[in-house]
C-alpha positions in Angstrom: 0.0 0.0 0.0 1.1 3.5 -0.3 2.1 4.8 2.5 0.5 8.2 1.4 -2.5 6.6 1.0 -4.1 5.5 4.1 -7.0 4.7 6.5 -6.9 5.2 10.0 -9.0 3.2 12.6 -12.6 4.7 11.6 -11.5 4.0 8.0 -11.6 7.3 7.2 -8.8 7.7 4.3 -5.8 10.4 5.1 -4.3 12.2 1.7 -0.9 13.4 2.3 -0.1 17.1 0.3 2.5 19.6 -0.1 2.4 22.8 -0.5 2.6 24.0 -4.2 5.3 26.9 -4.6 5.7 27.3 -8.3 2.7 27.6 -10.5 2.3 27.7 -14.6 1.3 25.0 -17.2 5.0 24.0 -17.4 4.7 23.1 -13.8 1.4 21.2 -14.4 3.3 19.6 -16.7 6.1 19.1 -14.5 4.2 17.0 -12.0 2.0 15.5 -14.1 5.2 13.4 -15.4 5.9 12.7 -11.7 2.7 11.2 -10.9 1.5 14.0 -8.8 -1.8 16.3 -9.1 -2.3 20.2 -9.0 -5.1 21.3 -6.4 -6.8 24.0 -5.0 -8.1 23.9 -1.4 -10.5 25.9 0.0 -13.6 27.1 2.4 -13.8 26.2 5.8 -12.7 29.9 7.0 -9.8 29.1 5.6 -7.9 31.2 3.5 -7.1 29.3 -0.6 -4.2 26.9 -1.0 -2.2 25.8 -3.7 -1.0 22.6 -3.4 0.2 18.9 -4.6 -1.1 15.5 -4.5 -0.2 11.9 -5.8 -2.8 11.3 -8.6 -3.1 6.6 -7.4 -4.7 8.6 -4.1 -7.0 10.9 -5.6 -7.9 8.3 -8.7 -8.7 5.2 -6.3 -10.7 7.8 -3.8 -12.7 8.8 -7.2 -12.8 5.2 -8.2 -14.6 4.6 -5.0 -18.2 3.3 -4.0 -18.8 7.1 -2.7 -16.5 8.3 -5.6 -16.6 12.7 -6.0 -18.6 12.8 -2.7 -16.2 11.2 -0.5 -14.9 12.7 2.5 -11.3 12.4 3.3 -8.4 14.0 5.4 -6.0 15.7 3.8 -2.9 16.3 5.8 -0.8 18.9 3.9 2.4 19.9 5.3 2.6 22.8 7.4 -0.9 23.0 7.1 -2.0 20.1 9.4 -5.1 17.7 8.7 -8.7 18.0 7.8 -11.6 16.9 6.2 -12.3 17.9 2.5 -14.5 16.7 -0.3 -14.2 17.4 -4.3 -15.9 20.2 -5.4 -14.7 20.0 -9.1 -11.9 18.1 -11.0 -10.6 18.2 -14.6 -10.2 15.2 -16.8 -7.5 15.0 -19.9 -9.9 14.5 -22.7 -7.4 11.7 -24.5 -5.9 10.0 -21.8 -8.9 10.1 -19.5 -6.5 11.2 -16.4 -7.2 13.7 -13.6 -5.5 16.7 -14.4 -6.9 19.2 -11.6 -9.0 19.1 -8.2 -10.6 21.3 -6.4 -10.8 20.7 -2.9 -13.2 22.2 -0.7 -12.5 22.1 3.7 -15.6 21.0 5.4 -16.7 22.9 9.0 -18.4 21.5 11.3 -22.4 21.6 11.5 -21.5 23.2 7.5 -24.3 21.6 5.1 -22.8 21.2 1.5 -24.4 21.0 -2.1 -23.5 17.7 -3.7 -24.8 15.8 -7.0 -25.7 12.1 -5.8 -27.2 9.1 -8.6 -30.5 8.0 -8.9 -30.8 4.2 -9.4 -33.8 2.6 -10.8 -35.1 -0.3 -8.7 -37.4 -2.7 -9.7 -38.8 -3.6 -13.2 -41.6 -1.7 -14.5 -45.2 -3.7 -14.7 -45.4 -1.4 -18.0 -43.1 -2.9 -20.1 -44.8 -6.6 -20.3 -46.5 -4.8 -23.2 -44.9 -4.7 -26.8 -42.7 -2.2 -27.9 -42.6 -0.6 -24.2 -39.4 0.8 -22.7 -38.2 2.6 -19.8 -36.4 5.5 -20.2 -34.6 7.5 -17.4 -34.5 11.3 -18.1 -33.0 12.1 -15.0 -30.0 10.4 -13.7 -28.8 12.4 -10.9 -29.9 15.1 -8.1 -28.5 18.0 -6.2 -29.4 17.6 -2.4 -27.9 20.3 0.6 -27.1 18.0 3.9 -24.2 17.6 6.0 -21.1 15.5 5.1 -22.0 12.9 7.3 -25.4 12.2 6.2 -24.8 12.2 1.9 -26.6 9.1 0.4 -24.6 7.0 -2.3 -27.5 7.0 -3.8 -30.8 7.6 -4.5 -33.5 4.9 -4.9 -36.4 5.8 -7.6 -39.2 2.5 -7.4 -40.6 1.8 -10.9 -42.1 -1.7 -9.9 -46.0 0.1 -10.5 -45.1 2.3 -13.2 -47.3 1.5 -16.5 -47.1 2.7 -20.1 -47.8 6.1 -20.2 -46.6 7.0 -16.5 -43.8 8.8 -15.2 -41.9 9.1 -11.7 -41.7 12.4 -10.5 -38.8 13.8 -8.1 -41.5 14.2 -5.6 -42.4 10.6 -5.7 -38.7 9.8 -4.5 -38.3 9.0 -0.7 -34.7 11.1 0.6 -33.5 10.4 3.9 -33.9 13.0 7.0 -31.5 15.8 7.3 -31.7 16.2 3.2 -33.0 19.3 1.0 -33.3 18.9 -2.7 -32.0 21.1 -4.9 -34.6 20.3 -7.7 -37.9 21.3 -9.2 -40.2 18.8 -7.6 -42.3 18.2 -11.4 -38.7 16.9 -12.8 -39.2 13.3 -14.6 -37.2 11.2 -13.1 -38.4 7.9 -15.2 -41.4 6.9 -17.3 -42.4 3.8 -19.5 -43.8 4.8 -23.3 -44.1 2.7 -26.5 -41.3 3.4 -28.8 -42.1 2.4 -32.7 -39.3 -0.3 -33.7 -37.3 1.4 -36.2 -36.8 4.3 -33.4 -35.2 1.4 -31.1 -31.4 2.7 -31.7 -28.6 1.8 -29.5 -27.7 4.8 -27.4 -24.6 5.9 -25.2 -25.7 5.8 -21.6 -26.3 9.5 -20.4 -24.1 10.2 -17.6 -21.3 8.3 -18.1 -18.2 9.8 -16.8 -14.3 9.0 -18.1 -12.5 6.4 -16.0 -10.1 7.9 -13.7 -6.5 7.1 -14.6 -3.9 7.0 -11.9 -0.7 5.0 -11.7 -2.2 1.3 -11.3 -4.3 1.7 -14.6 -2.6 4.3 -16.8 -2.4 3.4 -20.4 -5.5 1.3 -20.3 -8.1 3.4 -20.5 -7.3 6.5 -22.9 -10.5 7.0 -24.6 -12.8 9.2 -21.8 -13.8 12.7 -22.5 -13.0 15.5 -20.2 -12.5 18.6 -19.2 -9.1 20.9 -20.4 -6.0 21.2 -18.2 -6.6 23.8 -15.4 -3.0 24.3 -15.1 
């Protein structure tokens, strides 16, 4: 294991950083080649900090059950250690690779905005009928709750939905302590008839580029992404 990379006794994963004293795409570049990651941490009541990370930490942390919305410590030299959570990263669009984070310091009793999934459960008592399908318009939602209490997921039930029927945003049960960030009308689901010759393979909406660190670089080069923040 890398010893930068570790869990403590609540299993609670500690990042080590450094402080990053030279800035510039040539930089980027610089520790890119060296395995390490440019980011920027902030909030808390703390003041914005520039600084370095080993991209196998940050890739397995996104690669993850919990993925963007984990919480982890990050112990930055001369800094000390706290809790922070992704607020934004950047992907190479060719090699699929995390180019940039943003990090943002969580205070205590602070509620945060974070996107979480939305999986369909269940198998909809619609689609026994010819030519119905499911289709899910909307594949994740913005709730406000405290780090502690962020789902994984969301749960939408389609077990009673018939042709013709949608699920609704409202119909979704959320756990206590969480505010949507949503219109509550929003479609999450619904089962219609679909002619054959509109039956077309599409790309799953959603999708996001494999994160690339150290372990699996070179094996997945194909992702889409976001440009080098530098």
């Amino acid at each position: 294991m890398n010893p930068k990379f570790l869990k403590n006794m609540a299993d609670k994963v500690i990042v080590k950083a450094e402080l990053r004293e030279s800035r510039g795409k040539n930089d980027s570049r610089r520790l890119r080649q060296a395995g390490k990651v440019p980011v920027s941490v902030y909030g808390g009541g703390g003041e914005a900090v520039a600084a370095v990370v080993e991209l196998k930490d940050l890739a397995a942390i996104l690669r993850s059950d919990s993925g963007q919305n984990t919480i982890f410590s990050l112990d930055m030299t001369g800094e000390g250690t706290g809790d922070v959570i992704f607020h934004d990263r950047q992907i190479d669009p060719l090699r699929g690779r995390l180019v940039h984070a943003d990090l943002r310091r969580l205070a205590k009793g602070e509620k945060i905005e974070v996107t979480v999934p939305i999986h369909i459960v269940g198998e909809a008592a619609g689609l026994v009928e010819e030519g119905a399908v499911l289709n899910q318009q909307t594949r994740e939602i913005k709730v406000l709750c405290e780090p502690s209490k962020i789902p994984e997921f969301i749960e939408a039930d389609v077990t009673n939905l018939q042709v013709g029927e949608s699920i609704h945003i409202s119909d979704l049960k959320f756990g206590e302590g969480l505010e949507v960030h949503e219109l509550p009308e929003t479609v999450v689901a619904s089962v219609v008839i679909v002619k054959e010759e509109e039956l077309e393979p599409q790309l799953e909406e959603g999708t996001e580029p494999e994160i690339v660190g150290e372990e699996g670089e070179g094996e997945e080069e194909d992702s889409a992404g976001k440009d080098d923040k530098g």
